[in-house]
MARKEDO-680101 format. One record per residue: residue in three letters; chain; x, y, z of N, C-alpha, C, O in turn. Coordinates in steps of 0.05 Angstrom, whole numbers, plus 5000, padded with zeros to 4 digits. Layout:
BEGIN
  rest  kette  neast  nnorth   nup  caeast  canorth  caup  ceast  cnorth   cup  oeast  onorth   oup
   Ala      A      X       Y     Z       X        Y     Z      X       Y     Z      X       Y     Z
...
//
This chain:
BEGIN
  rest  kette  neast  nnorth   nup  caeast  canorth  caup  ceast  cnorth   cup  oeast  onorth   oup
   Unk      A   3184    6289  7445    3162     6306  7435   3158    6303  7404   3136    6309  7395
   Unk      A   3174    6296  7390    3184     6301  7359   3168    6263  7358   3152    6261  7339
   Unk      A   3170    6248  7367    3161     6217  7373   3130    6229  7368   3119    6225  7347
   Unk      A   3117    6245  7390    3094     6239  7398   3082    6258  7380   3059    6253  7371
   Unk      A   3093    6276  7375    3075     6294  7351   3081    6274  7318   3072    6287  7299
   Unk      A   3088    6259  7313    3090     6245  7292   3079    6228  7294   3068    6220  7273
   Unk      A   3076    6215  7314    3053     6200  7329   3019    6201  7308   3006    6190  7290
   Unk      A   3020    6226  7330    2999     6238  7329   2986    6243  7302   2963    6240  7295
   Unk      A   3016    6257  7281    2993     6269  7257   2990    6242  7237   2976    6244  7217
   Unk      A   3004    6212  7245    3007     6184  7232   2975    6176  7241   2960    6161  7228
   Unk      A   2968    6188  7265    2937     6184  7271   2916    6194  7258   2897    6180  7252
   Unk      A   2918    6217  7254    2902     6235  7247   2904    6229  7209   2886    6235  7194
   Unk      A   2923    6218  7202    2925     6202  7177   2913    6190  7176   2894    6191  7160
   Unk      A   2918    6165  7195    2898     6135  7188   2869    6142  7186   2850    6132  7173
   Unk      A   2871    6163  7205    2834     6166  7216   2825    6170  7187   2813    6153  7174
   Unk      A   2832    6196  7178    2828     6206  7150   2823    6197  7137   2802    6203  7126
   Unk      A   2841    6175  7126    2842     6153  7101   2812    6133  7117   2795    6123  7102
   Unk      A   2812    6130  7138    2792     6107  7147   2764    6118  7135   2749    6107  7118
   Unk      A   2760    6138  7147    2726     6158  7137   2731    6162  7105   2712    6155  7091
   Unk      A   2750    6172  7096    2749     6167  7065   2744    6135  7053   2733    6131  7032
   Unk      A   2751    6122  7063    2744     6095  7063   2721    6081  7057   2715    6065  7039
   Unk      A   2705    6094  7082    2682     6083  7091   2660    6097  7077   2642    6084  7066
   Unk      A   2662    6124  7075    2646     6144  7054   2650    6126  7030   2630    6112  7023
   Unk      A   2672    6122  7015    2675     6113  6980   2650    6083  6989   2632    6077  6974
   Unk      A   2654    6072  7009    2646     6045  7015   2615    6052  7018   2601    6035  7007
   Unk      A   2604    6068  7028    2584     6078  7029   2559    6080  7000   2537    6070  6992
   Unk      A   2592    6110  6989    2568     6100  6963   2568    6087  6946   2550    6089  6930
   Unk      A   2586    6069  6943    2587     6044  6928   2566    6023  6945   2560    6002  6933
   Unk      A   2557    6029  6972    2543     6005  6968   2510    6012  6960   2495    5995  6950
   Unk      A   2502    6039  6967    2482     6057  6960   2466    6049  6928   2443    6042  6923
   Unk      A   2498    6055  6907    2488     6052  6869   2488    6019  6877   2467    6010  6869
   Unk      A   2503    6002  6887    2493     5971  6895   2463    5969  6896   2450    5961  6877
   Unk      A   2453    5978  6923    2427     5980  6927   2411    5987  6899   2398    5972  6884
   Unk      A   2415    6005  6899    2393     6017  6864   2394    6003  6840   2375    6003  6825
   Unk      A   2421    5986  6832    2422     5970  6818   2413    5941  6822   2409    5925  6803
   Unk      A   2408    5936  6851    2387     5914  6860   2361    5922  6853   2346    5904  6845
   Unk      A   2355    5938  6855    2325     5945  6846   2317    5948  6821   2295    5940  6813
   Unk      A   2341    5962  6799    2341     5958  6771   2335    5930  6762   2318    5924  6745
   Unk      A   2351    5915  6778    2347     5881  6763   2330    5870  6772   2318    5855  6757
   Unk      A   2319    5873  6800    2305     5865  6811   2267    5866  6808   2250    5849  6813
   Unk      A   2267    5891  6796    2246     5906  6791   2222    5908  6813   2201    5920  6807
   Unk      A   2224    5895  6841    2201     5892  6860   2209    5908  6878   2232    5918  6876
   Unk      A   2193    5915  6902    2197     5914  6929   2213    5898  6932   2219    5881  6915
   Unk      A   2229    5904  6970    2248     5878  6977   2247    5892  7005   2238    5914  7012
   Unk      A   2259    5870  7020    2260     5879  7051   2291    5874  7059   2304    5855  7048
   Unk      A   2298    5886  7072    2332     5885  7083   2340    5868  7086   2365    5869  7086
   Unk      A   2325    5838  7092    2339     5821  7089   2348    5806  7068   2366    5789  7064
   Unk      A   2327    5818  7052    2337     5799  7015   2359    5817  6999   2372    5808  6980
   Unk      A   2361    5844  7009    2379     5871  7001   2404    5864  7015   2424    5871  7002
   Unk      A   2410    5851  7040    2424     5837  7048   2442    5812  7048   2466    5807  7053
   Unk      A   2413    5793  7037    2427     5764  7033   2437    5769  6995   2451    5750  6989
   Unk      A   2433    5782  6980    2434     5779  6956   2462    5793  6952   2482    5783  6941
   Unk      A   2459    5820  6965    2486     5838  6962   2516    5832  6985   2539    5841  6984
   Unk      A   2504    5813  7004    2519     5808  7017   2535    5829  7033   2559    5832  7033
   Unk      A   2508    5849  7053    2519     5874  7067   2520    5871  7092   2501    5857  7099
   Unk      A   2527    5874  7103    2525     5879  7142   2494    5890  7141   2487    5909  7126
   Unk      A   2473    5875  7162    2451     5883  7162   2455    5905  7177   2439    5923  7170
   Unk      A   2471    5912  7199    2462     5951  7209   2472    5965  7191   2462    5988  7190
   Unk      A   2494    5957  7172    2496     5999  7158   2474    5992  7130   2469    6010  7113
   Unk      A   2465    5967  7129    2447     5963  7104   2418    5981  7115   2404    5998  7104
   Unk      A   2418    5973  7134    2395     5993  7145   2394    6019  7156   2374    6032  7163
   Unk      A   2418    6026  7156    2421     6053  7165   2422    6070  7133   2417    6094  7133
   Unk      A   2429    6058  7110    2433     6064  7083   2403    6060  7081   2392    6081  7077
   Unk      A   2388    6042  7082    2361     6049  7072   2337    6065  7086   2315    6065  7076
   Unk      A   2343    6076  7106    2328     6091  7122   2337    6116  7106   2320    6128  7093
   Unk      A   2362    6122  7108    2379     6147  7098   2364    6159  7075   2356    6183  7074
   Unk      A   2359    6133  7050    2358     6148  7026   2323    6135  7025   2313    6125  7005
   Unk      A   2308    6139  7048    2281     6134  7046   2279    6167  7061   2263    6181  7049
   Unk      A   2289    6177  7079    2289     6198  7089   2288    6221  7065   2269    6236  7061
   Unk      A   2314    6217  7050    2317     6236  7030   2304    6236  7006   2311    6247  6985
   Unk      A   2275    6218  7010    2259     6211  6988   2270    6195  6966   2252    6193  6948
   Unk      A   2288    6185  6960    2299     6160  6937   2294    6133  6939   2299    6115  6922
   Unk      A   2278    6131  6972    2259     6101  6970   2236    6101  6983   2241    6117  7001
   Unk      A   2219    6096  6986    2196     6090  7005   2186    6064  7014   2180    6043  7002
   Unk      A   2185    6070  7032    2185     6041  7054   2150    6031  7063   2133    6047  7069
   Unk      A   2148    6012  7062    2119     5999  7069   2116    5988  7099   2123    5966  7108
   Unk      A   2104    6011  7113    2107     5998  7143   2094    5974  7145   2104    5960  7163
   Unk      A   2070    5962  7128    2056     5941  7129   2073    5921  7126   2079    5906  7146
   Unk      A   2083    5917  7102    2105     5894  7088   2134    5896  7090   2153    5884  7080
   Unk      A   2132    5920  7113    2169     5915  7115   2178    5923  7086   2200    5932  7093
   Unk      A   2178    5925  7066    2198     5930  7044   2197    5949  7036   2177    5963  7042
   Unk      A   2222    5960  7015    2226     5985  7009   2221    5986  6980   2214    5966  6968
   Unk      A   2223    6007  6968    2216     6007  6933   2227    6035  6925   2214    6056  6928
   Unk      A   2246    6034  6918    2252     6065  6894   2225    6075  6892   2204    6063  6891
   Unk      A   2234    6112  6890    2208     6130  6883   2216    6140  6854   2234    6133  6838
   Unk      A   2197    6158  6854    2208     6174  6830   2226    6193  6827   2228    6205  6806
   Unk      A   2244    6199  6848    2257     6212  6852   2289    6199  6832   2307    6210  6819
   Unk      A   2283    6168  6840    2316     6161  6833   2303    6159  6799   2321    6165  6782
   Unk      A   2290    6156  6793    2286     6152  6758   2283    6185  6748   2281    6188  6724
   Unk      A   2281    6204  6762    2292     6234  6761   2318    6243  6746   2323    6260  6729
   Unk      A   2340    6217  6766    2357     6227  6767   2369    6223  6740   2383    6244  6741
   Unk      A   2372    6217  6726    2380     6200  6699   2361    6206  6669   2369    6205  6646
   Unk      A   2333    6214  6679    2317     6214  6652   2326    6236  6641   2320    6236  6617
   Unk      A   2339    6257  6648    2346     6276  6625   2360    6266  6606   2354    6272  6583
   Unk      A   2383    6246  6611    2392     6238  6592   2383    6222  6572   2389    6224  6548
   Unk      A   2365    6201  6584    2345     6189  6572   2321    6207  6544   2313    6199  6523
   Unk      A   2318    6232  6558    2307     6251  6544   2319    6254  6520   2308    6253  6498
   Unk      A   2341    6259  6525    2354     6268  6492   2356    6258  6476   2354    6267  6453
   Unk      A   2360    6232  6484    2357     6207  6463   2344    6202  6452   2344    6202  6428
   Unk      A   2321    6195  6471    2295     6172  6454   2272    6180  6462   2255    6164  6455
   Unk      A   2260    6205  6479    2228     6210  6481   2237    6237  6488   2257    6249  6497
   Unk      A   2207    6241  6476    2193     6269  6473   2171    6267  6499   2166    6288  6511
   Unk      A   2162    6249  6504    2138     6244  6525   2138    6234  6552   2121    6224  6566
   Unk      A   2162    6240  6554    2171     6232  6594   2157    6255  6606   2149    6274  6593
   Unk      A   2155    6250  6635    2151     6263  6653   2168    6290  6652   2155    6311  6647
   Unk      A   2195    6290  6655    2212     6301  6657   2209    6328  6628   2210    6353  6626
   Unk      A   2207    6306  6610    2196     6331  6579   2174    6345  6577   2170    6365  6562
   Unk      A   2160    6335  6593    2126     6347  6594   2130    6366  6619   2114    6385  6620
   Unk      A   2148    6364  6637    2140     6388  6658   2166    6409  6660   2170    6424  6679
   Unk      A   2184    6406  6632    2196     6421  6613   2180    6439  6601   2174    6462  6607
   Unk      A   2173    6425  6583    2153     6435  6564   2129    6461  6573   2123    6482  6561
   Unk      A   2118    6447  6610    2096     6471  6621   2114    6492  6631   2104    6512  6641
   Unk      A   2139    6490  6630    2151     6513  6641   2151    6533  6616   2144    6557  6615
   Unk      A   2159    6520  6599    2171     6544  6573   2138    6560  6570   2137    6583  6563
   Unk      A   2122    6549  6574    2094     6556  6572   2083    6581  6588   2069    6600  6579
   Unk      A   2090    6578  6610    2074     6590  6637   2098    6602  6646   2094    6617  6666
   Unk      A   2122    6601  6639    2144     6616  6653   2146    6618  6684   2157    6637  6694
   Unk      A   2135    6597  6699    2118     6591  6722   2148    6564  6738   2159    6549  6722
   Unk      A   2154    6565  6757    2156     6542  6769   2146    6517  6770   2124    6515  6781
   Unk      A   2159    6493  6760    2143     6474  6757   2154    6456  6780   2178    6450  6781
   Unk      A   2133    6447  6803    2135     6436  6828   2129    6402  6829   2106    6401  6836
   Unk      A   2138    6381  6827    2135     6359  6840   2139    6341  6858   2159    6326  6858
   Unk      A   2122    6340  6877    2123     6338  6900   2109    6302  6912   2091    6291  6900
   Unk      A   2120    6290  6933    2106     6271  6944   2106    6267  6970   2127    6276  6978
   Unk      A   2093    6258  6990    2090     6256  7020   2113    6237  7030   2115    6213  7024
   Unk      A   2135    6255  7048    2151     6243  7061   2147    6259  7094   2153    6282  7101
   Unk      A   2130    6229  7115    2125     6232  7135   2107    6259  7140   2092    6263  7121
   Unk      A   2105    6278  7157    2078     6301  7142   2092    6327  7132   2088    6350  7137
   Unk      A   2107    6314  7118    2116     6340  7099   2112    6329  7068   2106    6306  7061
   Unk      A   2117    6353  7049    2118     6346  7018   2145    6350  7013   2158    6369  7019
   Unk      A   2154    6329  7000    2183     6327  6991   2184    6340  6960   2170    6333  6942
   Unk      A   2204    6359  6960    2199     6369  6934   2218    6343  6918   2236    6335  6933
   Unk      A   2217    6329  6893    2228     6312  6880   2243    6321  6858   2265    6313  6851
   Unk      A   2224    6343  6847    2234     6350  6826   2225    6374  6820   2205    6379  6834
   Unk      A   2233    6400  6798    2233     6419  6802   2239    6426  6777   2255    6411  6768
   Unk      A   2230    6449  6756    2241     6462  6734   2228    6487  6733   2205    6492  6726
   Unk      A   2255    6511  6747    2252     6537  6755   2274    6566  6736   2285    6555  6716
   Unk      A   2277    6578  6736    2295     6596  6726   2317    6598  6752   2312    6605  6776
   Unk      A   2339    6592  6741    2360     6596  6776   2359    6624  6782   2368    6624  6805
   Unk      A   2354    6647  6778    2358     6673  6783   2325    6677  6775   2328    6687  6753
   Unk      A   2300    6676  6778    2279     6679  6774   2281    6724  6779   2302    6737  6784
   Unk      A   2258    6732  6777    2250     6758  6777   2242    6755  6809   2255    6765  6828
   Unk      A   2212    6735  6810    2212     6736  6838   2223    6718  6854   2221    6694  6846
   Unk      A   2239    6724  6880    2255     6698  6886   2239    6678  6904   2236    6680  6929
   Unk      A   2228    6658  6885    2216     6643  6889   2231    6613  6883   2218    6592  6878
   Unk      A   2266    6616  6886    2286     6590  6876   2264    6572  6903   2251    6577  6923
   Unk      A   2270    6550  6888    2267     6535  6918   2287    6500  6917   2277    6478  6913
   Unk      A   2303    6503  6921    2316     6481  6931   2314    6456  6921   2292    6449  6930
   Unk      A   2324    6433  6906    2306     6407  6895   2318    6390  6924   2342    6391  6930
   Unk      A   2300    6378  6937    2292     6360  6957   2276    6380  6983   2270    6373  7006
   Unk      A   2274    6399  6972    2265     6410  6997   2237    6404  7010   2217    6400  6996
   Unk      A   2238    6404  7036    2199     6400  7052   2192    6427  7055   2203    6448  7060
   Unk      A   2155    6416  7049    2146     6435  7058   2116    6426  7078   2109    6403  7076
   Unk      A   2104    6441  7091    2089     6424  7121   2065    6413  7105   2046    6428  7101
   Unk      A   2065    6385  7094    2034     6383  7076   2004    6399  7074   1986    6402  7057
   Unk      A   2009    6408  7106    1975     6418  7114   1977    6457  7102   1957    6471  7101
   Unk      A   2001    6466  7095    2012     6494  7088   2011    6499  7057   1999    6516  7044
   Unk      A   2030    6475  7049    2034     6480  7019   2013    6465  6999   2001    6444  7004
   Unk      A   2013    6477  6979    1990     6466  6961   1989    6440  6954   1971    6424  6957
   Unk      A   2021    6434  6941    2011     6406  6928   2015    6382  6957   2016    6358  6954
   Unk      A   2017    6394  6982    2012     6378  7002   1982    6384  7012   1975    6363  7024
   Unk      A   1968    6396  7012    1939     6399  7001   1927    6381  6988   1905    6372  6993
   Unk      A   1947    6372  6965    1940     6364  6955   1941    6332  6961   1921    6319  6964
   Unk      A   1956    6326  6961    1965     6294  6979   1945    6290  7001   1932    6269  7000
   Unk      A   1940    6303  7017    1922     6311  7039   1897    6304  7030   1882    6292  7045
   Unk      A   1892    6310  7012    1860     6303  6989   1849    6285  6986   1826    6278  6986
   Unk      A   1882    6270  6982    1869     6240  6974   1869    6224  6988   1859    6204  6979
   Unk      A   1876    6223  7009    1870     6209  7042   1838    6213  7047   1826    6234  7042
   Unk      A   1826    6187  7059    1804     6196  7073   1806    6212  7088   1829    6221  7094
   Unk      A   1771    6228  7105    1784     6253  7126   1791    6230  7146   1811    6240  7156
   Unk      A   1789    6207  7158    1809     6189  7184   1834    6200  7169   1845    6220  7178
   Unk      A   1838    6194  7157    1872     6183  7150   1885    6206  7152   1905    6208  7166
   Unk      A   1870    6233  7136    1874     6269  7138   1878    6268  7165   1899    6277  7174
   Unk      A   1862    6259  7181    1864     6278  7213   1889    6266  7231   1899    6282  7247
   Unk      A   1900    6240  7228    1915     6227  7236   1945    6227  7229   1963    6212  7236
   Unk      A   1944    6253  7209    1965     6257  7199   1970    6292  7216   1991    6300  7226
   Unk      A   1945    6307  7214    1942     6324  7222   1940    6329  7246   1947    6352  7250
   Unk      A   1930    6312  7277    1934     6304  7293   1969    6296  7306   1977    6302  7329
   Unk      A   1984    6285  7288    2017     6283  7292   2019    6316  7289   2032    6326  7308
   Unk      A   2011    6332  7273    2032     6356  7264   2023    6374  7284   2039    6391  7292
   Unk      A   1995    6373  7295    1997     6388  7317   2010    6386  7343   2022    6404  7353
   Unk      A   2006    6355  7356    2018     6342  7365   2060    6352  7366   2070    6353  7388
   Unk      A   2068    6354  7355    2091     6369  7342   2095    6403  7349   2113    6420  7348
   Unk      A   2071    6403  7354    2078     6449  7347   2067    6445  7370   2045    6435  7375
   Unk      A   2096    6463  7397    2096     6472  7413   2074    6498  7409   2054    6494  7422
   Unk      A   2075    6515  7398    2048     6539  7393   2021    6534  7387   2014    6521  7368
   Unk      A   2009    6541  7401    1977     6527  7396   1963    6545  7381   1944    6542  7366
   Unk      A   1981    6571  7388    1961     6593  7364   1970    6577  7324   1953    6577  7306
   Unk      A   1998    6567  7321    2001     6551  7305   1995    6521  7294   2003    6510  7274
   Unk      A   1974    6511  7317    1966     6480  7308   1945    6489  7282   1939    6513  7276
   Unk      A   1937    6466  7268    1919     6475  7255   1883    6462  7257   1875    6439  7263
   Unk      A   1873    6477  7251    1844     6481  7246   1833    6457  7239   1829    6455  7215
   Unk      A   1828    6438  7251    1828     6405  7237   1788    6416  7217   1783    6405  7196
   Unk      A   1775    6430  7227    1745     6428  7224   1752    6448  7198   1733    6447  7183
   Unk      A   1770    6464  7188    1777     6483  7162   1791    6469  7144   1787    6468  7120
   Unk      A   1809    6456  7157    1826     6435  7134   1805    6420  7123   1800    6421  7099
   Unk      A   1794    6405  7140    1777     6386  7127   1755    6406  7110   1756    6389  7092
   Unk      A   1745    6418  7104    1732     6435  7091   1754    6442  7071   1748    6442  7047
   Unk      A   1767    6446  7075    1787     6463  7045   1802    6426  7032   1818    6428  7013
   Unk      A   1798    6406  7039    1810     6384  7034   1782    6379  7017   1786    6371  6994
   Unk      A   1757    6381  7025    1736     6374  7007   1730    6383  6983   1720    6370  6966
   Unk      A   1738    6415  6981    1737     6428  6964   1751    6424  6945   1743    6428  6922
   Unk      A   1780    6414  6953    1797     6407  6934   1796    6380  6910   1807    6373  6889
   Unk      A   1772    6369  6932    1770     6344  6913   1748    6344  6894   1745    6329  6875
   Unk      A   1729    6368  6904    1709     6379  6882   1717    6399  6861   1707    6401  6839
   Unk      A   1738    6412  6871    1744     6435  6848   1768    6415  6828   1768    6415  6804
   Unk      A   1784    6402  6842    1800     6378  6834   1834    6400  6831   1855    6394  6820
   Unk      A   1829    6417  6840    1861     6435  6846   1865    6442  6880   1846    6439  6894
   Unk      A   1884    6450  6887    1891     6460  6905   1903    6496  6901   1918    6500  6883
   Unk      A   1893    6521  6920    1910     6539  6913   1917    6556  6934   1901    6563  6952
   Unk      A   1939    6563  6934    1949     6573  6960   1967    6604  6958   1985    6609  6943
   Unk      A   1957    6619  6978    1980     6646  6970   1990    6654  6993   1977    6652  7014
   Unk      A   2018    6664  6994    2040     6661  7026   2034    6651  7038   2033    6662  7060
   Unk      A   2025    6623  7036    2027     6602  7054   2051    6599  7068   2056    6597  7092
   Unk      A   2067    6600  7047    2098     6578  7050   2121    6606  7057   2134    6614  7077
   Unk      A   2116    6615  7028    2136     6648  7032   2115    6668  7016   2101    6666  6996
   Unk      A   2120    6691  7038    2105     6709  7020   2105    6716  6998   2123    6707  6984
   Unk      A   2087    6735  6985    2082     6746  6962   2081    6725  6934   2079    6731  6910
   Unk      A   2082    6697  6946    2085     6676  6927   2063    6663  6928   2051    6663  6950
   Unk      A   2051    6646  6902    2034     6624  6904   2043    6600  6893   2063    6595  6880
   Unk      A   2021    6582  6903    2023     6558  6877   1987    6544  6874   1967    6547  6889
   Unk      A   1992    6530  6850    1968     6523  6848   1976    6499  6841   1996    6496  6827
   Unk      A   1953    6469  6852    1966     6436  6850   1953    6430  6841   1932    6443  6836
   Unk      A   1959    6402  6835    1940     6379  6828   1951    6348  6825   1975    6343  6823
   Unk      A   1933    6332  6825    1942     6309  6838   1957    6299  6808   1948    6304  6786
   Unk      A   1981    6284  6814    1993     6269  6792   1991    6242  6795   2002    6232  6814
   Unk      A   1976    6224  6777    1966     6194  6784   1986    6185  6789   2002    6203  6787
   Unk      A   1996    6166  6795    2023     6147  6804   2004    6114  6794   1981    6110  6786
   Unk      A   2028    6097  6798    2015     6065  6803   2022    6069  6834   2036    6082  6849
   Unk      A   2001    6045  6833    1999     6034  6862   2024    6027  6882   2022    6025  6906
   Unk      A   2043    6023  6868    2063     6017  6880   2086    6042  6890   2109    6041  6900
   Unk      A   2074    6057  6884    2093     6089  6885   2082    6102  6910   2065    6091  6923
   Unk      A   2093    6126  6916    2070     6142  6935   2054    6155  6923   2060    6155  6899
   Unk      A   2040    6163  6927    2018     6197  6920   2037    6225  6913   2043    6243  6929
   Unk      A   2043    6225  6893    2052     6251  6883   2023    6272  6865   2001    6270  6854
   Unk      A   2045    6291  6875    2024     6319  6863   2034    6342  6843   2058    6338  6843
   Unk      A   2030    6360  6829    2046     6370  6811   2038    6399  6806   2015    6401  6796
   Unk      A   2051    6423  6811    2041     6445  6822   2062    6468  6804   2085    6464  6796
   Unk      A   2048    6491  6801    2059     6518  6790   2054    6544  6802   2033    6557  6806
   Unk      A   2080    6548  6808    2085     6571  6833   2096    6593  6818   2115    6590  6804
   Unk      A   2082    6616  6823    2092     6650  6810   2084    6663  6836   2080    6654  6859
   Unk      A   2084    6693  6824    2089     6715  6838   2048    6711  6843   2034    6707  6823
   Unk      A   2038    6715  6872    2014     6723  6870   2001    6737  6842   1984    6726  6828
   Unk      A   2015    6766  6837    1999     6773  6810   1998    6766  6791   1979    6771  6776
   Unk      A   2021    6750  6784    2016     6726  6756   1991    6702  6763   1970    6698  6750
   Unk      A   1999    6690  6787    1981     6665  6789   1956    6671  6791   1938    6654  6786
   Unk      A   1950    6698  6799    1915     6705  6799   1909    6715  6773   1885    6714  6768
   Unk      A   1930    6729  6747    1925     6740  6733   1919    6714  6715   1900    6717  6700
   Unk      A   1935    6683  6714    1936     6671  6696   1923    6642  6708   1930    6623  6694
   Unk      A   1908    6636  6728    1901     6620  6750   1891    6600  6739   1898    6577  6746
   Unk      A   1869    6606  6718    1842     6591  6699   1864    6575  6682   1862    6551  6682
   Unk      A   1887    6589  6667    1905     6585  6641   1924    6554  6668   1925    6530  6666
   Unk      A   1932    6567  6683    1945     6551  6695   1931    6522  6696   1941    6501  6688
   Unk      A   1905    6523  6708    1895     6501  6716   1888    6486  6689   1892    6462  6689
   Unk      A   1881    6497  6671    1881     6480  6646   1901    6465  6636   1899    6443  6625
   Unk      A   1922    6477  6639    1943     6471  6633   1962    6443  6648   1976    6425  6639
   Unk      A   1954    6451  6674    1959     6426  6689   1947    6399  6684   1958    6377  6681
   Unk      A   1917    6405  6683    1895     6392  6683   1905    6370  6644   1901    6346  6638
   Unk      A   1918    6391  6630    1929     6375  6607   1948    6356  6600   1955    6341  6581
   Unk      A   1957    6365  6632    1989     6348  6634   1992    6326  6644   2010    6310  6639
   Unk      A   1966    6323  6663    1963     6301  6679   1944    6273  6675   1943    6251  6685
   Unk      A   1927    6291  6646    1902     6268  6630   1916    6252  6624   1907    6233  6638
   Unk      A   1942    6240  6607    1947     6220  6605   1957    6198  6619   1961    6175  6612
   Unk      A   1961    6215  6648    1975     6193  6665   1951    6187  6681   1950    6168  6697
   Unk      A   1932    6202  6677    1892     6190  6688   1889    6166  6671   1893    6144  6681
   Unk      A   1884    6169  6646    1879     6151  6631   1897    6128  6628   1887    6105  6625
   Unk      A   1927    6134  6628    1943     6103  6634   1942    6086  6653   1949    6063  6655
   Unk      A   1933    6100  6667    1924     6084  6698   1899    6087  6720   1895    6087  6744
   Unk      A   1884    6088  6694    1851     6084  6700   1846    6104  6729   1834    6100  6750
   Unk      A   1859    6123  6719    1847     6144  6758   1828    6142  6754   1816    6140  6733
   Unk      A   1818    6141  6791    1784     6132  6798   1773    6168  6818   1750    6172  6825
   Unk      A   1793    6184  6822    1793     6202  6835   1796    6205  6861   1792    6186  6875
   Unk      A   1803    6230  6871    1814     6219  6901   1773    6214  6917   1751    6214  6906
   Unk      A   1782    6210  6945    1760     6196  6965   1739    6218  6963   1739    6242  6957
   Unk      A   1727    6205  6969    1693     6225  6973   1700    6232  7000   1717    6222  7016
   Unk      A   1680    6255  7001    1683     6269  7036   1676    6253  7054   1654    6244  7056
   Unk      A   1693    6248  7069    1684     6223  7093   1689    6206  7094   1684    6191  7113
   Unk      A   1708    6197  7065    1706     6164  7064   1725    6148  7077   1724    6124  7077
//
């Protein structure tokens, strides 16, 4: 017995040390991946992430699905390849910040917080939800309105997925919207495809999105589209308070957004999102 229980916990050892193993192996091959892309600077498809880094093609692909799931890559169903979002250049620019700019992304939606005392929301479309990416909130806020950095929220619900939603033709809107009903067992919960599309048009005329207990009650947010290059997804960029702030300060908000986002219009020639119908 004294054999077989020593046995046993010599097993329950190896096993241990094996999964600690494979985890360290894991994320070492993960910062591998991201540092292929650093040097790399393109798109790539699993097999050049593969032949270059020299990985086993199934956990190479089970690692890039993983961290496309969790928004740190986005994948091109057309071209097969994958591309860092803005999520992984998130992760690092604070430090970057302190150094050497005043004018990152990251400083400028600093900056609208100290302003608006408001939640500052950035968000991009992962499958039909909005992936929150990034976030600059008070951790103990007044109203609890914390919300989580990577969290989803249902695109067709939350504003700055409204907002994403915008910039799709209405085909491309309904086909996205079509899956999510498709999905909800409750039919009193599908949604309104002939209202969306109406509140999706509006948004591209008024050029904001605004929403109140959509998501959680007594809360709002109000969006708007954040230009990207072509090579990124569609992100959106949004400020969430207590209903009576966001109606009290709604006009101040949207200016304010609307200030944050001109220069990334103008660096990259935005043409605006689609006309109704297109």
């Amino acid at each position: 017995m004294v054999n077989q229980s020593g046995k046993a916990e010599k097993d329950s050892e190896s096993a241990s040390l094996k999964t600690e193993r494979d985890t360290v192996k894991s994320a070492k091959r993960v910062l591998q991946i991201l540092e292929f892309f650093a040097h790399n600077r393109r798109s790539a498809s699993v097999g050049e992430i593969v032949d270059e880094l020299d990985f086993p093609q199934s956990s190479t692909s089970v690692l890039l699905k993983s961290l496309t799931k969790l928004g740190y890559l986005d994948y091109d169903r057309q071209r097969h390849v994958y591309l860092p979002t803005m999520r992984v250049a998130f992760l690092g620019e604070w430090i970057h910040d302190q150094l050497f700019s005043d004018n990152s992304l990251s400083r400028i939606t600093e900056q609208l917080h100290e302003k608006t005392g408001a939640t500052v929301l950035i968000g991009m479309q992962n499958d039909i939800y909005v992936h929150y990416i990034h976030l600059i909130q008070e951790p103990q806020p007044t109203v609890p309105l914390y919300i989580k950095p990577g969290s989803l929220r249902p695109l067709h619900k939350a504003a700055l997925g409204k907002v994403l939603l915008s910039q799709k033709t209405d085909v491309d809107a309904l086909a996205i919207v079509r899956r999510i009903n498709g999905e909800e067992p409750d039919p009193d919960q599908r949604v309104n495809t002939t209202a969306l599309l109406a509140e999706l048009d509006q948004i591209r005329r008024q050029g904001y999105a605004y929403t109140e207990s959509t998501v959680r009650a007594g809360n709002g947010v109000v969006a708007m589209e954040l230009p990207t290059p072509s090579s990124q997804p569609p992100m959106a960029i949004g400020l969430g308070a207590s209903i009576e702030v966001l109606k009290a300060n709604k006009n101040e908000f949207i200016d304010l957004l609307d200030e944050t986002v001109r220069p990334f219009r103008a660096r990259l020639s935005w043409k605006g999102p689609p006309k109704k119908g297109a």
